[in-house]
N, C-alpha and C positions, 0 to 999 in steps of 0.2 A: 336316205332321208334328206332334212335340209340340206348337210353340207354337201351330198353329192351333188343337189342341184343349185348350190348357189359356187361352189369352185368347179370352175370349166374342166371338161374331162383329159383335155390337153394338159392341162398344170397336175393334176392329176397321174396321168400317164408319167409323167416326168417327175416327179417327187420320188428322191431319195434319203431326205428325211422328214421326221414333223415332232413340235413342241405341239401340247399340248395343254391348257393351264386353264383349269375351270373355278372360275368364282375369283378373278383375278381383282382384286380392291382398288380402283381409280378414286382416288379422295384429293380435293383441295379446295383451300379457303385462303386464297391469296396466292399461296404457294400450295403445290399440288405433289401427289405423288403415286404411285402405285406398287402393289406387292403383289405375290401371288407364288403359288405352288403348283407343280408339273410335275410332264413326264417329256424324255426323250426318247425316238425312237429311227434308230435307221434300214434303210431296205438292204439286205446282204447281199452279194454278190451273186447267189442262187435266187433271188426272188423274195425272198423270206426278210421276216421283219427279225431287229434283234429286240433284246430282254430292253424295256422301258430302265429309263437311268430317271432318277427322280431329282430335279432343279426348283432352283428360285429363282424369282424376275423382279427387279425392284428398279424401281427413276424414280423420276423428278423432273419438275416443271415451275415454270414460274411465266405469272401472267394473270388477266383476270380468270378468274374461276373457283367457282363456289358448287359444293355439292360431293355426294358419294354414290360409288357407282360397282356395282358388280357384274363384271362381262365373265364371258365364256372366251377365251383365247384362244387360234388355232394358228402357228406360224409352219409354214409350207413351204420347204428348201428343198433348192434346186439341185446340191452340190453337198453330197454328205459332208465331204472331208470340210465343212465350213463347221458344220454339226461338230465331226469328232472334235475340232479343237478346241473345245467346250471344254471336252475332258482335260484340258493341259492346264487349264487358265479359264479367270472369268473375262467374258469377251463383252462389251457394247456394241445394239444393234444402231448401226446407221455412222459408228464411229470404226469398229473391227470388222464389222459385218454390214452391207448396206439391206435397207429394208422396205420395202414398198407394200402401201395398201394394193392386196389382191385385185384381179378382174373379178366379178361375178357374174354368175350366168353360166348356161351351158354356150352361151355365144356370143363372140368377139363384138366389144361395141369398136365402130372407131379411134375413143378417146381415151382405151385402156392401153397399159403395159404388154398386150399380147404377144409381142416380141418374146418376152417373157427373158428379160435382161438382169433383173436382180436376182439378186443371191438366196435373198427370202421374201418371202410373201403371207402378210399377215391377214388374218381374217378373226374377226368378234363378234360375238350372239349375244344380245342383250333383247330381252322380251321376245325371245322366237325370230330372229332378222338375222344373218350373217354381211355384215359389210365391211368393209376393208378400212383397217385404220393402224393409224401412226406413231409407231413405238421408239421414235429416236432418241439415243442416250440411255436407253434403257439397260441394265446390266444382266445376264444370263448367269450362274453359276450354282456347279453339280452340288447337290442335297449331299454330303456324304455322311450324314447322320441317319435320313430316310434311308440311303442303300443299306447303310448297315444293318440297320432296322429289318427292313425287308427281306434283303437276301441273307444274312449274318455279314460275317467280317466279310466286304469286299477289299481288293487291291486298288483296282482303280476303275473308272467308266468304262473304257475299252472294255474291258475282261466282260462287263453288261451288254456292251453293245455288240461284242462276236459272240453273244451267248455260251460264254465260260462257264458261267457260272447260274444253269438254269435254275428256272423257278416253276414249282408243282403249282403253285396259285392260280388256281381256275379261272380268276380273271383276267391274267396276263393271256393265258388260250384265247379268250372272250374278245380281248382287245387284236392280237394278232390276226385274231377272223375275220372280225369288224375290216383290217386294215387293208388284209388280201380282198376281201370282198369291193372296198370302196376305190384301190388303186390297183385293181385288175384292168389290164390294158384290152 
């Protein structure tokens, strides 16, 4: 669908992990802020995707800006082990982690990052559009009320992310398909 044709198949082929955060809140009036709920998910060492670990994203900004705004988040990393250490600690994108608005397209313009040098790569859907935008300062950190919730008592992320601790929920299937189908090299 969209995001196969607006993330180049090269970034694509190379994604070893991806956040995912739908109906992410962009609000400010003076001062600004965003929040939002997700999912983590890493590519295993076999191919295979692990059990989604479920986060939060919250910042802040300050500047003119007025208005509220609900996007579709999709951050696209390059380098799991940037991913797993989510699980230790909450991490800032562009402070722990650097982060750049995505290429889009199935093909290289001149003026993007096709090098493809950062560590993450963000991409947003607001009214049907995916384009690349700027999440610095932003903080990541594991749901562990959601995992408990979902899976029962987990120990920690990892245990989710080597699928320790599977999960029978039809839609975790759903999304793993979705993930082999759209990052099949």
């Amino acid at each position: 669908g969209k995001l196969r044709e607006s993330i180049p198949k090269q970034l694509l082929q190379k994604t070893e992990g991806i956040i995912i955060i739908p109906g992410l809140i962009n609000a400010g009036f003076g001062i600004g802020g965003k929040r939002g709920k997700g999912i983590a998910m890493v590519k295993n060492e076999n191919g295979t995707w692990s059990n989604p670990v479920f986060l939060t994203m919250t910042g802040g900004s300050l500047g003119f800006q007025i208005g509220v705004q609900s996007v579709d988040l999709v951050l696209v990393f390059l380098n799991k082990s940037s991913l797993l250490d989510i699980g230790k600690s909450s991490f800032t994108l562009g402070g722990d982690i650097s982060v750049a608005a995505g290429p889009v397209g199935r093909t290289s313009s001149a003026g993007t990052d096709y090098k493809l040098e950062s560590e993450v790569y963000s991409y947003s859907r607001s009214k049907g559009l995916f384009a690349g935008i700027s999440l610095s300062g932003s903080s990541l950190d594991i749901d562990q009320n959601a995992n408990d919730t979902f899976y029962g008592d987990t120990d920690d992320s990892m245990t989710l992310f080597n699928n320790k601790k599977p999960s029978a929920d039809p839609s975790v299937k759903t999304l793993k398909q979705t993930l082999n189908s759209l990052y099949r090299k």
